[in-house]
PDB file of N, CA, C and O in Angstrom, chain B, residues numbered from 101:
ATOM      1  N   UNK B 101       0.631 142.480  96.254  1.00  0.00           N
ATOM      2  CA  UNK B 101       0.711 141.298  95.429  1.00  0.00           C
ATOM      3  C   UNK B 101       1.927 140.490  95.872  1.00  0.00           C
ATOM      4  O   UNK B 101       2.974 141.114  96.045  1.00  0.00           O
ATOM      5  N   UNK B 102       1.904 138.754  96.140  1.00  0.00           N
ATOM      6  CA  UNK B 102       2.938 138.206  96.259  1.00  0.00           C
ATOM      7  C   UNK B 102       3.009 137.531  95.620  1.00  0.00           C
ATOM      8  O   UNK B 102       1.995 136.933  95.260  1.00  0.00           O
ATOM      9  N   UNK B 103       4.399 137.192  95.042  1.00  0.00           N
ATOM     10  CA  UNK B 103       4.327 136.244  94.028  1.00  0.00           C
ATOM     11  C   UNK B 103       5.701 135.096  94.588  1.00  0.00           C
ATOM     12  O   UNK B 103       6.881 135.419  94.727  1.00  0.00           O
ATOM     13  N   UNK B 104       5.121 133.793  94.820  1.00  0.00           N
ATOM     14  CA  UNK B 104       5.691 132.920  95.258  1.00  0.00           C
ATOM     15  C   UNK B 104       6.732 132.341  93.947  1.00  0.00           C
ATOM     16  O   UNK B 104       6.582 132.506  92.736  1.00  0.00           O
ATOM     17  N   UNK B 105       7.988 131.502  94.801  1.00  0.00           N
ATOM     18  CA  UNK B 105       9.150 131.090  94.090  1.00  0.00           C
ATOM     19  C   UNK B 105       8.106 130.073  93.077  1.00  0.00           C
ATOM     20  O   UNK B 105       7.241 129.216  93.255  1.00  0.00           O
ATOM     21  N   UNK B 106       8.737 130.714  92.000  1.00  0.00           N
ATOM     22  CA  UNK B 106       8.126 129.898  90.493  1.00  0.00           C
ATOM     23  C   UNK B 106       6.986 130.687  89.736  1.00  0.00           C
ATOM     24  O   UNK B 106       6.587 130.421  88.603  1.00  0.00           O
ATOM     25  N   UNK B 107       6.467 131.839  90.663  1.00  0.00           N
ATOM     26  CA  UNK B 107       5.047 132.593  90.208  1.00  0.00           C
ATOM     27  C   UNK B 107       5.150 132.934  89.019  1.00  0.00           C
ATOM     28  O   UNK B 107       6.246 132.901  88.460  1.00  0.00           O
ATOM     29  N   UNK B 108       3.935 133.363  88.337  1.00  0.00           N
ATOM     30  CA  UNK B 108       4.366 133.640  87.464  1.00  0.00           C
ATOM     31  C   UNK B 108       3.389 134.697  87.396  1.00  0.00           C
ATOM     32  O   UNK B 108       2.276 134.239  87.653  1.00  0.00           O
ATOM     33  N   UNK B 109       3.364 136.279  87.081  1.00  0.00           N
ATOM     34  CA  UNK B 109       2.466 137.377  86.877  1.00  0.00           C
ATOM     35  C   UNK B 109       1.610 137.953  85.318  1.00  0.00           C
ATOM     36  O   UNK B 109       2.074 137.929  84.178  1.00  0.00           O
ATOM     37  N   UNK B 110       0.808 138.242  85.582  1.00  0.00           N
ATOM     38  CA  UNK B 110      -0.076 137.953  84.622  1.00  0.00           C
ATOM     39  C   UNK B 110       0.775 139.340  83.175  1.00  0.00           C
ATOM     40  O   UNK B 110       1.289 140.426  83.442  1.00  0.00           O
ATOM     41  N   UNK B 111       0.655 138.880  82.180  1.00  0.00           N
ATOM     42  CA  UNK B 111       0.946 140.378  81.183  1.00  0.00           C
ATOM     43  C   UNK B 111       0.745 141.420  81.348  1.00  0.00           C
ATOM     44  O   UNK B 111      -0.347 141.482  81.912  1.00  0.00           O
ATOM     45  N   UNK B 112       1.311 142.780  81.139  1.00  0.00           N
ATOM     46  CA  UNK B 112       1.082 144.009  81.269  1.00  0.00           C
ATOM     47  C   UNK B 112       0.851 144.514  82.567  1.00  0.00           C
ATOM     48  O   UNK B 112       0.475 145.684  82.635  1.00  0.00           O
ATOM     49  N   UNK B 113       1.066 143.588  84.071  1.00  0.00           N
ATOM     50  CA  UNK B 113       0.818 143.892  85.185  1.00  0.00           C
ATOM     51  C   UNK B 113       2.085 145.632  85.385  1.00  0.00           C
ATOM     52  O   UNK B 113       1.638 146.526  86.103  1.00  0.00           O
ATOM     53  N   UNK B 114       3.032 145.781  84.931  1.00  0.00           N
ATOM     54  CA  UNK B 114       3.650 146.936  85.310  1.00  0.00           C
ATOM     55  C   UNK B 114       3.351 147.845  84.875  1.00  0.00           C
ATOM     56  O   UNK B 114       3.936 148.876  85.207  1.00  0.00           O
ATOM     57  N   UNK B 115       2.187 147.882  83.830  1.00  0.00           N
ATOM     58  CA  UNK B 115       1.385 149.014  83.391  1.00  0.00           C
ATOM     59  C   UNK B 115       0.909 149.710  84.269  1.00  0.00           C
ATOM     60  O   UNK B 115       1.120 150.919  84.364  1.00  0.00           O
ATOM     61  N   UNK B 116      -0.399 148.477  85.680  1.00  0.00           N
ATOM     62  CA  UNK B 116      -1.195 149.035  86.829  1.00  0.00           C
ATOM     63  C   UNK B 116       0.524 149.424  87.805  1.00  0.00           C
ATOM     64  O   UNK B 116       0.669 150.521  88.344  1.00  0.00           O
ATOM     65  N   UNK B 117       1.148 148.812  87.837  1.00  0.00           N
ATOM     66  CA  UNK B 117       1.935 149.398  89.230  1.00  0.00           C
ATOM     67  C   UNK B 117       2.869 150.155  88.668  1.00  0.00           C
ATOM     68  O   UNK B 117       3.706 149.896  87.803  1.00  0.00           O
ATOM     69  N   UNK B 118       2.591 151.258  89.346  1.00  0.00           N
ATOM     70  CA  UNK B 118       3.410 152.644  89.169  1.00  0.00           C
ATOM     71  C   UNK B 118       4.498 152.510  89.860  1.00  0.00           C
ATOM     72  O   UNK B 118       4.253 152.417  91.063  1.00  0.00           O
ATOM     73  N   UNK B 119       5.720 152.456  89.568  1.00  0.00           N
ATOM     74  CA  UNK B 119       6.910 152.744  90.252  1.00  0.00           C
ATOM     75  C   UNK B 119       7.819 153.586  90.382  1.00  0.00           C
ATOM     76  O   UNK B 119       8.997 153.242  90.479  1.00  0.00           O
ATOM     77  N   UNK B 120       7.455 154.748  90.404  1.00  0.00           N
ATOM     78  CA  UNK B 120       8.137 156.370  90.089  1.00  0.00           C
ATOM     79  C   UNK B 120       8.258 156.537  91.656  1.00  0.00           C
ATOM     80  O   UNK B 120       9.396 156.792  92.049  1.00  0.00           O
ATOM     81  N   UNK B 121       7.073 156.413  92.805  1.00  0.00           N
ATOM     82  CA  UNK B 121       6.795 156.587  94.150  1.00  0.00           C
ATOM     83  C   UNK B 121       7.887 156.566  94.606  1.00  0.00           C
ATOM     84  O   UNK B 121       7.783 157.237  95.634  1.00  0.00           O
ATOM     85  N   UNK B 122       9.025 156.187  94.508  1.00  0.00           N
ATOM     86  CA  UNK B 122      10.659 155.884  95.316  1.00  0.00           C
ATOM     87  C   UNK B 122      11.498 156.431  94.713  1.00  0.00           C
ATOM     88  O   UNK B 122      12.591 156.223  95.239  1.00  0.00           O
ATOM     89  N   UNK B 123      11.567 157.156  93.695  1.00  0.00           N
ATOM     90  CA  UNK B 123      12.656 158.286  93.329  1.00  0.00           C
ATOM     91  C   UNK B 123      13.170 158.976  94.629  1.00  0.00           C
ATOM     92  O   UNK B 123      12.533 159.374  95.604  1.00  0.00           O
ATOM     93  N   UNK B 124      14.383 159.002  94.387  1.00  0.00           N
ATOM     94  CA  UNK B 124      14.944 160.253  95.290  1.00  0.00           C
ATOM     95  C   UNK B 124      15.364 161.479  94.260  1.00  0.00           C
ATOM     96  O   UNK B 124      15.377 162.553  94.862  1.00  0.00           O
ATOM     97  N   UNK B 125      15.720 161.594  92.815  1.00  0.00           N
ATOM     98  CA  UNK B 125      15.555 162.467  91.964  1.00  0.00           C
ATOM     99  C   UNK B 125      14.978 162.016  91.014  1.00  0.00           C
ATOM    100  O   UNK B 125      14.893 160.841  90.658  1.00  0.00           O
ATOM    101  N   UNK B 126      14.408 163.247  90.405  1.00  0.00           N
ATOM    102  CA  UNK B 126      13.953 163.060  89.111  1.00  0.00           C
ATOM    103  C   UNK B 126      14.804 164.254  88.410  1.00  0.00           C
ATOM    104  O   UNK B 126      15.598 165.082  88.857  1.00  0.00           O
ATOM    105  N   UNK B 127      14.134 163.895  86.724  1.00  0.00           N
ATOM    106  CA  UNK B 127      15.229 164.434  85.369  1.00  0.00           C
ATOM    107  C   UNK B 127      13.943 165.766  85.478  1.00  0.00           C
ATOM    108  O   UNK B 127      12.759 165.905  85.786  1.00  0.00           O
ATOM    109  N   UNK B 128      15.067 166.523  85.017  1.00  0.00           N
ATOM    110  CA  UNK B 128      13.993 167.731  84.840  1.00  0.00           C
ATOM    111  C   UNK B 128      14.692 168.108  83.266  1.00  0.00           C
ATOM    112  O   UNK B 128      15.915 168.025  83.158  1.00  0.00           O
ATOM    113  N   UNK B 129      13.947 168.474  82.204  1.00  0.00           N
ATOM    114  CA  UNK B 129      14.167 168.959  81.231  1.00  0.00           C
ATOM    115  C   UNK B 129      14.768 170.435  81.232  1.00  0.00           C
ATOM    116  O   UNK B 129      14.226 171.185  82.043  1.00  0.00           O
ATOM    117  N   UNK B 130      15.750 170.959  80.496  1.00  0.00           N
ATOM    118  CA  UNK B 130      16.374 172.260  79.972  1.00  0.00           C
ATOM    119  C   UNK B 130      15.839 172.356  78.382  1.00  0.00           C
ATOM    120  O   UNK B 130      16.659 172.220  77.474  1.00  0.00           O
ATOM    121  N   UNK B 131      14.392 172.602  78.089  1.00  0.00           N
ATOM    122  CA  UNK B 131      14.113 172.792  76.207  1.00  0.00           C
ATOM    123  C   UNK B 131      15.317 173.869  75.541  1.00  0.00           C
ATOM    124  O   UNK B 131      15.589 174.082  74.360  1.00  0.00           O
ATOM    125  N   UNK B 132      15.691 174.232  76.334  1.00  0.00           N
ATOM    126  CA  UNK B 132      16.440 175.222  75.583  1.00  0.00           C
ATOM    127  C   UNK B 132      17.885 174.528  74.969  1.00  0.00           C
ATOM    128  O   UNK B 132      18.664 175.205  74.298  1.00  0.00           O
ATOM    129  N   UNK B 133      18.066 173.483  75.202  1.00  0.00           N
ATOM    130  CA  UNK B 133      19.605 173.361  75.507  1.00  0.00           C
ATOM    131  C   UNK B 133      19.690 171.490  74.799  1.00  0.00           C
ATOM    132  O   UNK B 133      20.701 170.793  74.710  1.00  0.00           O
ATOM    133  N   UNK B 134      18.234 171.122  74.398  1.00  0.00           N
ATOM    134  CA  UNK B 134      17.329 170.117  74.037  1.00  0.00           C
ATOM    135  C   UNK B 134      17.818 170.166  72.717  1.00  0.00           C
ATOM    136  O   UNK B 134      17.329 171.044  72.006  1.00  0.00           O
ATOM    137  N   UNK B 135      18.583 169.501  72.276  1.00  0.00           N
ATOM    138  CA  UNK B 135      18.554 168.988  70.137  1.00  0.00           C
ATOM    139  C   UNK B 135      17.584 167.887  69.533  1.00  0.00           C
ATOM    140  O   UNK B 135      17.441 167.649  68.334  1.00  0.00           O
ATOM    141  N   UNK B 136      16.994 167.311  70.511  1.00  0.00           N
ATOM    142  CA  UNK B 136      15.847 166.289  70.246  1.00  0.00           C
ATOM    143  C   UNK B 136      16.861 164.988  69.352  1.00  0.00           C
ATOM    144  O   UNK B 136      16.668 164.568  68.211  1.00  0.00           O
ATOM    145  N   UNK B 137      17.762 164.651  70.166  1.00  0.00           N
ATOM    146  CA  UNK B 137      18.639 163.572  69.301  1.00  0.00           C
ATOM    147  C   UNK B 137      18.032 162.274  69.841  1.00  0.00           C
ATOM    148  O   UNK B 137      18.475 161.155  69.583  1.00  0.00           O
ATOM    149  N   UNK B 138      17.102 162.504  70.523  1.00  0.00           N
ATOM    150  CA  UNK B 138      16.414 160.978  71.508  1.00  0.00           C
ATOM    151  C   UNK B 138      16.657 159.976  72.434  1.00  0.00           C
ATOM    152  O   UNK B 138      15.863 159.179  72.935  1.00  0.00           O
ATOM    153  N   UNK B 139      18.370 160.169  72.674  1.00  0.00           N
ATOM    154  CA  UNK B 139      19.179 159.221  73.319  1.00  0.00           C
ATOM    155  C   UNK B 139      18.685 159.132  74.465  1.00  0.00           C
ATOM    156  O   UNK B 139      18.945 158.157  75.170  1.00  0.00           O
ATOM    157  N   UNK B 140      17.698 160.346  74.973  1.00  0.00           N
ATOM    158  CA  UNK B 140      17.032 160.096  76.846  1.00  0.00           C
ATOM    159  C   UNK B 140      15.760 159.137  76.318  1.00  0.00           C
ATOM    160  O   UNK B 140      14.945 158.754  77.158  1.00  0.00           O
ATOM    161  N   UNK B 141      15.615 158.777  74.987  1.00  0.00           N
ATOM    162  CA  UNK B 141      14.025 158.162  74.992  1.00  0.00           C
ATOM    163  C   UNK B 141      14.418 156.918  74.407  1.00  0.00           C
ATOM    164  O   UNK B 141      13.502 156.144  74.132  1.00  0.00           O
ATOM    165  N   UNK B 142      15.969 156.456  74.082  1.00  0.00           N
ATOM    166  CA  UNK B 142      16.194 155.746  73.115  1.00  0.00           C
ATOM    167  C   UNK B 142      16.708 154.355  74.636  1.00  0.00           C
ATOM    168  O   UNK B 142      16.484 153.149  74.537  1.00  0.00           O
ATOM    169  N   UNK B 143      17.348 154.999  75.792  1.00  0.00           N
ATOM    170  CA  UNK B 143      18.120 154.497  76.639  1.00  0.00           C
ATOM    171  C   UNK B 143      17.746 154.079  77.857  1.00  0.00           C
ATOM    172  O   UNK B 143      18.309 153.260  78.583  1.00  0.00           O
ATOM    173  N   UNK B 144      16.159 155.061  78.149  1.00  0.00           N
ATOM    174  CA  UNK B 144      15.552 154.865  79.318  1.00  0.00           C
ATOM    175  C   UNK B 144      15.346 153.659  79.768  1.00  0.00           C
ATOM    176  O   UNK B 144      14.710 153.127  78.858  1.00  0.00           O
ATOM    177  N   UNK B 145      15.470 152.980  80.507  1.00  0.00           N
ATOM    178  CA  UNK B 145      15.423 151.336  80.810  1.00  0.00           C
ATOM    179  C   UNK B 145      14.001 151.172  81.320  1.00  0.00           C
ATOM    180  O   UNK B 145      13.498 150.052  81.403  1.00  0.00           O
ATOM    181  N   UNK B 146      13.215 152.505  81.733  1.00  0.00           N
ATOM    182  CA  UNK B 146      11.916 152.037  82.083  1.00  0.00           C
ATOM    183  C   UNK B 146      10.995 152.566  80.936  1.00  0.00           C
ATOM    184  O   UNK B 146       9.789 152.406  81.126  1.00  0.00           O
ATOM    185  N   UNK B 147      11.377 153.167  79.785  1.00  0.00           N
ATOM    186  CA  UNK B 147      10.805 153.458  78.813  1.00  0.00           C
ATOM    187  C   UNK B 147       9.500 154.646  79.613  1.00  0.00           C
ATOM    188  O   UNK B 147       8.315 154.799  79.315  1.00  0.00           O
ATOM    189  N   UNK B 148      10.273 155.263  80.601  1.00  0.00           N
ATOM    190  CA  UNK B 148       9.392 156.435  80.575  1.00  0.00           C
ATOM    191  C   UNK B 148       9.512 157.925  80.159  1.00  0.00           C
ATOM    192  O   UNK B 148       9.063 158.851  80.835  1.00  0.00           O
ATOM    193  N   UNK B 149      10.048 158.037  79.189  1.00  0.00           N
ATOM    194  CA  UNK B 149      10.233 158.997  78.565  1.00  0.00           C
ATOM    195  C   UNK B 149       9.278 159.116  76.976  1.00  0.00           C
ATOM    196  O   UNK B 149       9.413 158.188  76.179  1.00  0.00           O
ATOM    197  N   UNK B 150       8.813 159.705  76.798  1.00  0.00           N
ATOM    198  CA  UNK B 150       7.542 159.991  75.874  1.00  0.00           C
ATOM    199  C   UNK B 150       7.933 161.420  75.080  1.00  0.00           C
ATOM    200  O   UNK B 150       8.237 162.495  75.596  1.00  0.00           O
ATOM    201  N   UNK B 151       7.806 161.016  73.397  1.00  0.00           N
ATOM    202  CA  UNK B 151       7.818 162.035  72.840  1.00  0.00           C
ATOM    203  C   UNK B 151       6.810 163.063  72.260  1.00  0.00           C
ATOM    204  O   UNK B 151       5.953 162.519  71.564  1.00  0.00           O
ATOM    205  N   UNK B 152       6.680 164.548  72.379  1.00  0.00           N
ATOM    206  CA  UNK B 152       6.064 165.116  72.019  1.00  0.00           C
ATOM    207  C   UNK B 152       5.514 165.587  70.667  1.00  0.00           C
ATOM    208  O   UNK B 152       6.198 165.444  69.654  1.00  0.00           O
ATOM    209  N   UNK B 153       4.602 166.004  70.636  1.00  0.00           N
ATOM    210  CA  UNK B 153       4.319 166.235  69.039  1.00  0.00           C
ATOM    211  C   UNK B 153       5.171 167.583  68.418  1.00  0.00           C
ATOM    212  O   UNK B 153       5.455 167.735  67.230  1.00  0.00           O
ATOM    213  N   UNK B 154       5.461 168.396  69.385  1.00  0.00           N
ATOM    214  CA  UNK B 154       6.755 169.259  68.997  1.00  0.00           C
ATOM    215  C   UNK B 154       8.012 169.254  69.028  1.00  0.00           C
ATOM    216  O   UNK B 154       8.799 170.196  69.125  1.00  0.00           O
ATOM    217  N   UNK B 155       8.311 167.359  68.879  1.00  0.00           N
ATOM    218  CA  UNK B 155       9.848 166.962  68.662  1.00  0.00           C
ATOM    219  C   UNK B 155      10.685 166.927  69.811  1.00  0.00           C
ATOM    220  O   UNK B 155      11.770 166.345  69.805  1.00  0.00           O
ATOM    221  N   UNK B 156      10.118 167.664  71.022  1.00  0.00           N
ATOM    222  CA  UNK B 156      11.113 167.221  72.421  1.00  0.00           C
ATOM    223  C   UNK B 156      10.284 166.374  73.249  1.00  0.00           C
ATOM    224  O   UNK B 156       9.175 165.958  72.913  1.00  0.00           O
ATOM    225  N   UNK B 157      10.913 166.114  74.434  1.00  0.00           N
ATOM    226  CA  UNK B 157      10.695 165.117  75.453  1.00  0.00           C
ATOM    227  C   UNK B 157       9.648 165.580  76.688  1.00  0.00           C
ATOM    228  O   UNK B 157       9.355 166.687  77.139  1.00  0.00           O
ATOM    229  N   UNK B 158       9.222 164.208  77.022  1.00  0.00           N
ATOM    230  CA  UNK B 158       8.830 164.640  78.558  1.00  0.00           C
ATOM    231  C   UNK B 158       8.773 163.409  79.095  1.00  0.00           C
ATOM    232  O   UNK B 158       8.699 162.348  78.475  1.00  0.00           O
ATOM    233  N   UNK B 159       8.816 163.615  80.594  1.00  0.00           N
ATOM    234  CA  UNK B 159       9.155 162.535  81.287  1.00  0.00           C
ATOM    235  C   UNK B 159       7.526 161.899  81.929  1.00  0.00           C
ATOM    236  O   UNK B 159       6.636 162.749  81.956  1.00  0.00           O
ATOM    237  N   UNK B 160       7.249 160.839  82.296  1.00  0.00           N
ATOM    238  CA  UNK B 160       6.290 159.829  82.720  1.00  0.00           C
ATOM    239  C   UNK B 160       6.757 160.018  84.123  1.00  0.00           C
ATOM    240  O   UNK B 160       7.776 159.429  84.484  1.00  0.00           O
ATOM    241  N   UNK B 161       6.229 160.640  84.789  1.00  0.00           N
ATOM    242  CA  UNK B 161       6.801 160.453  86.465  1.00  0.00           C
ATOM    243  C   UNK B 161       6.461 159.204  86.947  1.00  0.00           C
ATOM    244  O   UNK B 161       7.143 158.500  87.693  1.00  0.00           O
ATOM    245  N   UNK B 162       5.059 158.896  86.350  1.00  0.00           N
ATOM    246  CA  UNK B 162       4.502 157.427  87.113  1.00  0.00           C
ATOM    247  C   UNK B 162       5.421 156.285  87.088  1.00  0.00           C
ATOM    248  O   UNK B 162       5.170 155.262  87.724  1.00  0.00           O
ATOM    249  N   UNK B 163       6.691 156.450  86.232  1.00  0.00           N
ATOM    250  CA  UNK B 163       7.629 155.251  85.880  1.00  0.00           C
ATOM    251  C   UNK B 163       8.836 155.358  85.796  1.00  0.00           C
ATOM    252  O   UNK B 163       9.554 154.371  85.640  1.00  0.00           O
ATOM    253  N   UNK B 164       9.288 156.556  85.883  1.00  0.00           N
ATOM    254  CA  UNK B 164      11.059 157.375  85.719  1.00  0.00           C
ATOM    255  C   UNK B 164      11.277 156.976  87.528  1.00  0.00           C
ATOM    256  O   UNK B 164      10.894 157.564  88.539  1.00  0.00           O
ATOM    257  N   UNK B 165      11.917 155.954  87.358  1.00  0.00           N
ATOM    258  CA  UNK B 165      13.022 155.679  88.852  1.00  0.00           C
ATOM    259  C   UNK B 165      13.655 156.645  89.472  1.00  0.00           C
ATOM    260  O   UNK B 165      13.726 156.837  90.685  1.00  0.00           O
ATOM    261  N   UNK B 166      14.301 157.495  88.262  1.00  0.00           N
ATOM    262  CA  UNK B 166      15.268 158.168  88.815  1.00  0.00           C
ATOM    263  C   UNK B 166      16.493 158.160  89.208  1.00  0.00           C
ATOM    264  O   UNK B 166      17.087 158.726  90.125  1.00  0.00           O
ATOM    265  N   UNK B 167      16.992 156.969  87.853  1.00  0.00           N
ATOM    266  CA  UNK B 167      18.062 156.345  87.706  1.00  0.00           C
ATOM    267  C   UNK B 167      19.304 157.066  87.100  1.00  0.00           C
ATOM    268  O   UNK B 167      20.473 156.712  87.252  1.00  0.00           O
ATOM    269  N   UNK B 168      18.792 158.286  86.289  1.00  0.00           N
ATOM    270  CA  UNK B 168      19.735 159.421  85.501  1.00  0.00           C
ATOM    271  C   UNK B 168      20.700 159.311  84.673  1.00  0.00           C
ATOM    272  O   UNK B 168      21.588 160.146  84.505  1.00  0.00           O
ATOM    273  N   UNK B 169      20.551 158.064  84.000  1.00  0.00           N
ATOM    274  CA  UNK B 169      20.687 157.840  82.604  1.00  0.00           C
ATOM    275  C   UNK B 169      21.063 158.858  81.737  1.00  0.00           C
ATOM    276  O   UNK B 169      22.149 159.261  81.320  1.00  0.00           O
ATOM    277  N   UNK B 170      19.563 159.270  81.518  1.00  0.00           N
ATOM    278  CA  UNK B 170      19.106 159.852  80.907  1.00  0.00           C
ATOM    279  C   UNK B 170      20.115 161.137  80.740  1.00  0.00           C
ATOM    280  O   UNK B 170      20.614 161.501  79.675  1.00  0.00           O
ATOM    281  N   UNK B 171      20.331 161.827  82.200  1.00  0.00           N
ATOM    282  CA  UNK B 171      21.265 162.745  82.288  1.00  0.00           C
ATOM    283  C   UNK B 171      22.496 162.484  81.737  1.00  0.00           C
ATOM    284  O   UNK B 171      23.074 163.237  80.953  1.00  0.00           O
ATOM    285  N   UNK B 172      22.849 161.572  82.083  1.00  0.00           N
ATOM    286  CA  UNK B 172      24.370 160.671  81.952  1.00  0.00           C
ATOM    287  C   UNK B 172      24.575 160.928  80.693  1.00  0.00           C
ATOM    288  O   UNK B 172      25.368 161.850  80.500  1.00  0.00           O
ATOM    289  N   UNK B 173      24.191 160.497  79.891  1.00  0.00           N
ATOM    290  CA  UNK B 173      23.586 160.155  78.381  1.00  0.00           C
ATOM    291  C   UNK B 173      23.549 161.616  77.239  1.00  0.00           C
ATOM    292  O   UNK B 173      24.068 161.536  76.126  1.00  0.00           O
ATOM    293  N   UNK B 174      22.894 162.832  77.707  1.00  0.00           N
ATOM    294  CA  UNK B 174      22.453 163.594  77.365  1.00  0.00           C
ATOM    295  C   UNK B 174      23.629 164.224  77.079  1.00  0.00           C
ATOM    296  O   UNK B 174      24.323 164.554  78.041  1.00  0.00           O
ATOM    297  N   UNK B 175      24.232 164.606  75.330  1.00  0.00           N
ATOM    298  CA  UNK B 175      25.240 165.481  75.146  1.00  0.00           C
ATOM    299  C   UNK B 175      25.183 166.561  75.546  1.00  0.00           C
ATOM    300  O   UNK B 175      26.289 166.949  75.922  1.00  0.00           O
ATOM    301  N   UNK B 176      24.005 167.645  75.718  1.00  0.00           N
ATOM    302  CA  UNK B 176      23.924 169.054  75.825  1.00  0.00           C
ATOM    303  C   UNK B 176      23.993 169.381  77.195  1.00  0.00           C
ATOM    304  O   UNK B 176      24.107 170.517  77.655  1.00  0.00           O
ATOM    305  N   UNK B 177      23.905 168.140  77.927  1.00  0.00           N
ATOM    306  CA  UNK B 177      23.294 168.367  79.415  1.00  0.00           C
ATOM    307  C   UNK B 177      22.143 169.008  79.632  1.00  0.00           C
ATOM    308  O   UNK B 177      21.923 169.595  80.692  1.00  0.00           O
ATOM    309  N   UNK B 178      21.277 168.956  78.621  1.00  0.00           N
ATOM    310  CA  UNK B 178      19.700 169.526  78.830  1.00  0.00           C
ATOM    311  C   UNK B 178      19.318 168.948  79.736  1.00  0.00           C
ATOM    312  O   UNK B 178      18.492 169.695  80.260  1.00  0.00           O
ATOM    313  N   UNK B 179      19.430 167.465  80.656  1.00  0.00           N
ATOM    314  CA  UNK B 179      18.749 166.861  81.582  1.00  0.00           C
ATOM    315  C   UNK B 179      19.252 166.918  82.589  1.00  0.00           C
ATOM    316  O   UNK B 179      20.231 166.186  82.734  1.00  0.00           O
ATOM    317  N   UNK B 180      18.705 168.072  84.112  1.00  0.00           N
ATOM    318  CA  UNK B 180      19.450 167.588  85.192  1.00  0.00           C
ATOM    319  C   UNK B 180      18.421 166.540  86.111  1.00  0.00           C
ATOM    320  O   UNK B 180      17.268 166.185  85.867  1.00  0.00           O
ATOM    321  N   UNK B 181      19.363 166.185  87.311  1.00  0.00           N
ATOM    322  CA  UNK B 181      18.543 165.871  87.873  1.00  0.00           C
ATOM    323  C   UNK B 181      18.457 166.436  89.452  1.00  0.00           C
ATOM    324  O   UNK B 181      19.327 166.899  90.189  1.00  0.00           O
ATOM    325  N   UNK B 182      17.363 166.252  89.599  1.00  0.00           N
ATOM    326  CA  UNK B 182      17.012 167.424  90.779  1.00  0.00           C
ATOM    327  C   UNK B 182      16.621 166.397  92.330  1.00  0.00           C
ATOM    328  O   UNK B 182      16.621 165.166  92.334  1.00  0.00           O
ATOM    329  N   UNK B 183      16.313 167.284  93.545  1.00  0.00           N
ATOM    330  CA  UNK B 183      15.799 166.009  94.705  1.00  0.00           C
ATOM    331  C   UNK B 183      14.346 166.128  94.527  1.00  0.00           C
ATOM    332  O   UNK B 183      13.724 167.190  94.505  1.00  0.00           O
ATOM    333  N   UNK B 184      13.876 164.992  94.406  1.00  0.00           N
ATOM    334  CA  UNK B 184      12.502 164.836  94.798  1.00  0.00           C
ATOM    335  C   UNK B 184      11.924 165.492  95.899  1.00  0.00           C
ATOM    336  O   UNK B 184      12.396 165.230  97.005  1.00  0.00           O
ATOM    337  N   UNK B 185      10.968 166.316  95.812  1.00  0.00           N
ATOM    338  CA  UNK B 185       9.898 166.620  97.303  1.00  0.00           C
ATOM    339  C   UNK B 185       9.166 165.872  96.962  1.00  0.00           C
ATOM    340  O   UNK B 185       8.795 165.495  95.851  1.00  0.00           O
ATOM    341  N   UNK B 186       8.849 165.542  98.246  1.00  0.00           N
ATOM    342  CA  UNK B 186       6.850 165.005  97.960  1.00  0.00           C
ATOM    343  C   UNK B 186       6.296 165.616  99.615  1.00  0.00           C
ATOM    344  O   UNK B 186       5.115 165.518  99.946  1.00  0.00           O
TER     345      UNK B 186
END
């Protein structure tokens, strides 16, 4: 998709494009070490962090950059972050 100076892209287009593909780390969860205070779901700038129906987290790979926030953020240090394989 190109979008020329002035373009303008249609609504909800970052829904279809996944941008997780270029991480060099991702957050990996520690449940154990997890207080469910939300600050990794409250702070995420790509809002890919999603809460569970048993009160902790999980991450959206299709959209977590891998910016580590999240880690940053995290009092318990439940969140590290690790190197991506692919």
């Amino acid at each position: 998709m190109t979008i020329t100076l002035g373009g303008v892209c249609e609504p909800g287009s970052t829904l279809v494009n996944k941008t997780g593909g270029w991480r060099t780390f991702r957050p990996v969860f520690d449940y154990d070490k997890c207080i469910k205070c939300k600050l990794c779901e409250l702070l995420c700038p790509d809002m890919s962090v999603d809460a569970r129906d048993d009160g902790f987290f999980e991450f959206n790979y299709d959209f977590c950059k891998g910016c580590g926030i999240c880690a940053n953020e995290c009092p318990t240090d439940a969140i590290e972050m690790v190197l991506e394989e692919k």
